[in-house]
N, C-alpha and C positions, 0 to 999 in steps of 0.2 A: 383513733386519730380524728379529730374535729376538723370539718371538710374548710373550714377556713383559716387553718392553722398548719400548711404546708410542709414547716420545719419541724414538727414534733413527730416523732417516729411512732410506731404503734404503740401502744401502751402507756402513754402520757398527752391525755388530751388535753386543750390549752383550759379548760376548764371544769376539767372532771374534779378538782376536791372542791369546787361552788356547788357543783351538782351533790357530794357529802353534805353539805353546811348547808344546802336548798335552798340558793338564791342568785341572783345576781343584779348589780349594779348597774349606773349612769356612769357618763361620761363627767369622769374628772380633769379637768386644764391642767398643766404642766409646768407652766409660763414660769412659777416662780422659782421650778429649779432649773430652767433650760436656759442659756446662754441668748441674748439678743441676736449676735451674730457667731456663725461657724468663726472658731479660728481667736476669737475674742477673750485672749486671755487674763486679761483684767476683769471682762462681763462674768466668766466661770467661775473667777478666785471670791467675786463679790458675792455669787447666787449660789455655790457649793454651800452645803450644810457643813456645819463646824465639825471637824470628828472627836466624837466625845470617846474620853480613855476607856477604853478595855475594860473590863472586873474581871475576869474568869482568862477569855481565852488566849493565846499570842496573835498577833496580827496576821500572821499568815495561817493559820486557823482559824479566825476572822475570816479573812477574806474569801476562802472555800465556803467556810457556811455560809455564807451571806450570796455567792454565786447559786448556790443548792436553792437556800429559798426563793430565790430570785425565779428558777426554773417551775418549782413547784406551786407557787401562784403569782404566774409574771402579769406584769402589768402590759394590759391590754385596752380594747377602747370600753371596754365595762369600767375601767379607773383603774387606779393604783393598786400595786399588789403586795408583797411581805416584805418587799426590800423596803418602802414607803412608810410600810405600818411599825416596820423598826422590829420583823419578828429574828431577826438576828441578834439584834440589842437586845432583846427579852432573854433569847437564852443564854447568852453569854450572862446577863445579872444574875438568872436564874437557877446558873450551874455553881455559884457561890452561894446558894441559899439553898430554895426549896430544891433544888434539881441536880444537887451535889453530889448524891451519889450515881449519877451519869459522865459524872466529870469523866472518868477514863474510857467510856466508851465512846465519849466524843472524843478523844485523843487517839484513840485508833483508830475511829471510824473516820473521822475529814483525815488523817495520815494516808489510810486502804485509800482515799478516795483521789486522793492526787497522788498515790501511786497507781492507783489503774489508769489516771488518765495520762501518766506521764508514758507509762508504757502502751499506751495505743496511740498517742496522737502526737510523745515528745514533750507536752506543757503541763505544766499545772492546768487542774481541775479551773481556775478563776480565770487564767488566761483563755480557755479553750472557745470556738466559736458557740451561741447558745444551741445552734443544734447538735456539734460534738458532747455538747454536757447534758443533751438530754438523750443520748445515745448512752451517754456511763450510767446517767440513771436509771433508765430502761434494764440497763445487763444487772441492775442489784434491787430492782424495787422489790424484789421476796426478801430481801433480808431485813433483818428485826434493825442494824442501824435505821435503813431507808424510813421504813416507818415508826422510826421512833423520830426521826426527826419531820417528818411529814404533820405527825402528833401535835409536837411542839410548836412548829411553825402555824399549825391551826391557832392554838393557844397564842401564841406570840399576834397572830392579825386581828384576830377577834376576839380576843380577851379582854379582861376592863381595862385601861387606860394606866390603871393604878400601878399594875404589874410592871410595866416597863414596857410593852410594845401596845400595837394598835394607837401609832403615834396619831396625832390629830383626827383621832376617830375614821383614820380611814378605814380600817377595816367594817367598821359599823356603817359609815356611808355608803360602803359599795356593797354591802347586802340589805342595804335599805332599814338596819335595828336604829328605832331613832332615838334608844338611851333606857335608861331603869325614869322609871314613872311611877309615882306614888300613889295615881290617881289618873280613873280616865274616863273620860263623859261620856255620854252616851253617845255625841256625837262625835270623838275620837272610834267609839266603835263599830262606825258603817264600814261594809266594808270597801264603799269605794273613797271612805275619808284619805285625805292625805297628811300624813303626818311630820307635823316640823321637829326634826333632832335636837335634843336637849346639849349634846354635847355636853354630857357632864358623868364623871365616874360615880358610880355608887356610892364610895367614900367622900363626895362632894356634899354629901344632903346628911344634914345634921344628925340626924337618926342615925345611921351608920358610920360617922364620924370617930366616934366613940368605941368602934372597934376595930378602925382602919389597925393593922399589921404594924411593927415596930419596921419593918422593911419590904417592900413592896415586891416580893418573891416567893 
């Protein structure tokens, strides 16, 4: 448990899969999804992201995975974390494509998951407080769901752009990758240069244009 991270029981530190992926992030502002004022319900309906339809999962399977990811790289003051990067929009596109044949294990698996939460705390897994959901997580991180979707959610923050998550590069900004480079000067390679993000997918640059996927999964 990470001594600055009160809530998280033992075995889920607020940044143990950065320490997998070997990095960590700046502080990213908030401002544009956060409401002006508490209470400001015209300020939220305008600053809310639009909810884009489903491919794969039901909404209330949605809404489990996307609390899951939320727990497993939450957004902290390192920046934004998988709910931001859209690693739940990834696999939900992803389970009608490349990731199809998961499809039923994710139907059991977020099902098991808000039923163990509903039988320890009464709620669904999405309602629950985030330290109750990182109590359910803690009781199953050995099983092959947890980290099969732990996988993905990797995949989903830090994958290319192309795939459907790692929305607006955040996942790349908050481990400091500043893009696929064609080319890099020598003085790109001090190592105390600093490097400016290209923000742009692989499939962005010509060269690889040409064998961007018929669908991004």
């Amino acid at each position: 448990m990470s001594a600055d991270d009160p809530e998280r029981p033992d075995g889920l530190s607020r940044r143990a899969l950065l320490g997998r992926v070997g990095a960590a992030g700046a502080f990213v502002a908030l401002t544009d999804v956060l409401p002006t004022a508490v209470g400001d319900a015209e300020a939220q309906a305008r600053r809310a992201p639009a909810r884009e339809p489903l491919e794969t999962l039901t909404q209330v399977e949605f809404d489990t995975l996307e609390a899951i990811v939320a727990r497993l790289i939450p957004t902290d003051a390192n920046g934004p974390g998988a709910v931001e990067a859209g690693a739940a929009r990834y696999i939900d596109r992803g389970l009608g494509g490349a990731l199809a044949s998961f499809r039923e294990t994710y139907r059991d698996g977020l099902a098991n998951m808000d039923a163990l939460a509903r039988a320890s705390k009464a709620l669904s897994f999405a309602q629950l407080s985030p330290a109750d959901q990182d109590a359910v997580l803690t009781s199953v991180e050995s099983a092959p769901f947890f980290n099969l979707v732990l996988a993905h959610t990797v995949q989903g923050t830090f994958g290319d752009p192309f795939y459907g998550g790692n929305r607006n590069f955040a996942g790349w900004d908050l481990i400091g990758y500043p893009g696929v480079r064609l080319a890099v000067t020598a003085e790109q390679q001090n190592i105390d240069a600093k490097t400016t993000p290209t923000h742009m997918s692989a499939y962005d640059y010509t060269m690889f244009a040409g064998r961007k996927p018929a669908r991004g999964n």
